[in-house]
Phi, psi and omega in degrees: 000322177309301175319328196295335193269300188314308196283349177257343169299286148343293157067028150248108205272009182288320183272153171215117164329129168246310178204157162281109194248016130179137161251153182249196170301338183196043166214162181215079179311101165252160185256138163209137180231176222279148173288290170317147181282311187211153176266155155327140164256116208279014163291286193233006127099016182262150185238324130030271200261356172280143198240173172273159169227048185103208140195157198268068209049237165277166147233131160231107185285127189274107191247191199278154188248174246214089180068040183063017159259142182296134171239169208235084197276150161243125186243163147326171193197041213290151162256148177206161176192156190251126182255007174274318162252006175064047187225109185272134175215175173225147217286119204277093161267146196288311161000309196219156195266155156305109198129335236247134172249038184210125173301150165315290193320306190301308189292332187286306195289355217237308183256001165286339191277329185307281196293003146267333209240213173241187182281302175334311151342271183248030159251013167255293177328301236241345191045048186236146181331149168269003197253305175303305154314277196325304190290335170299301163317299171312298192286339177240006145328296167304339128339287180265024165258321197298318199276299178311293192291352158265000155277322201260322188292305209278340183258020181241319159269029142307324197257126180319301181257108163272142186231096173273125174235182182237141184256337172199135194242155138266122166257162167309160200251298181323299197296001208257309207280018178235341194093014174258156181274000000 
């Protein structure tokens, strides 16, 4: 009964909290696993014919924390195949990119934190490497630059009065010694 609350807390609904498997002074291990039986076959896209082929142990993901603890999902780490195209994979979660030892969810809150503070900042908040943070940042910039100049687009053709200035300029050393302006 309990998991069921821990799993609407949470609010991944691809997962279900199954236990807690140990918290410490500032960490919160959990165990969870996929809801879904089976996945897409990320080839030709049939879920039919895809079988489990084990797992190659864990995955332990670093999520948002949970009463000032760090938390931790320990997930599956499952194989699968599609016996219609002979294609072996692994189980693709939404939660988290592939590869990736940081939940969506962490990296989104990590770099809102970012863009107030400093890196120093909120990888002492977050008790994460400032090297991890940084790379959070980086990685998520051409995001938020894109969001921004579509922002900036959408209130500029609204607006009536536009006033374009220039804040700085250079002339050439040349064009001064020719006589040109």
């Amino acid at each position: 009964m309990q998991n069921q609350y821990i799993n609407e807390w949470f609010n991944i609904p691809e997962l279900h909290v199954n236990q807690i498997l140990f918290s410490d002074g500032d960490e919160l291990h959990l165990e969870a696993v996929p809801v879904a039986q089976r996945q897409c076959c990320p080839v030709c896209q049939s879920m039919q014919h895809v079988i489990r082929k084990g797992n190659n142990g864990r995955r332990i993901v670093r999520h948002l924390s949970v009463f000032e603890k760090k938390t931790f999902l320990n997930v599956p780490a499952l194989r699968l195949q599609c016996s219609a195209c002979e294609v072996g994979f692994g189980w693709m979660y939404e939660f988290v990119g592939p590869k990736q030892r940081y939940s969506k969810l962490f990296r989104t809150q990590t770099v809102e934190q970012v863009l107030g503070s400093t890196a120093a900042h909120s990888a002492r908040m977050q008790q994460t490497p400032a090297s991890t943070v940084l790379r959070f940042h980086h990685e998520a910039i051409p995001e938020l630059s894109d969001q921004i100049q579509k922002q900036a687009w959408a209130a500029a053709k609204i607006t009536n009065e536009l006033i374009f200035g220039v804040d700085d300029f250079a002339i050439k050393g040349a064009h001064l010694q020719h006589g040109h302006p």
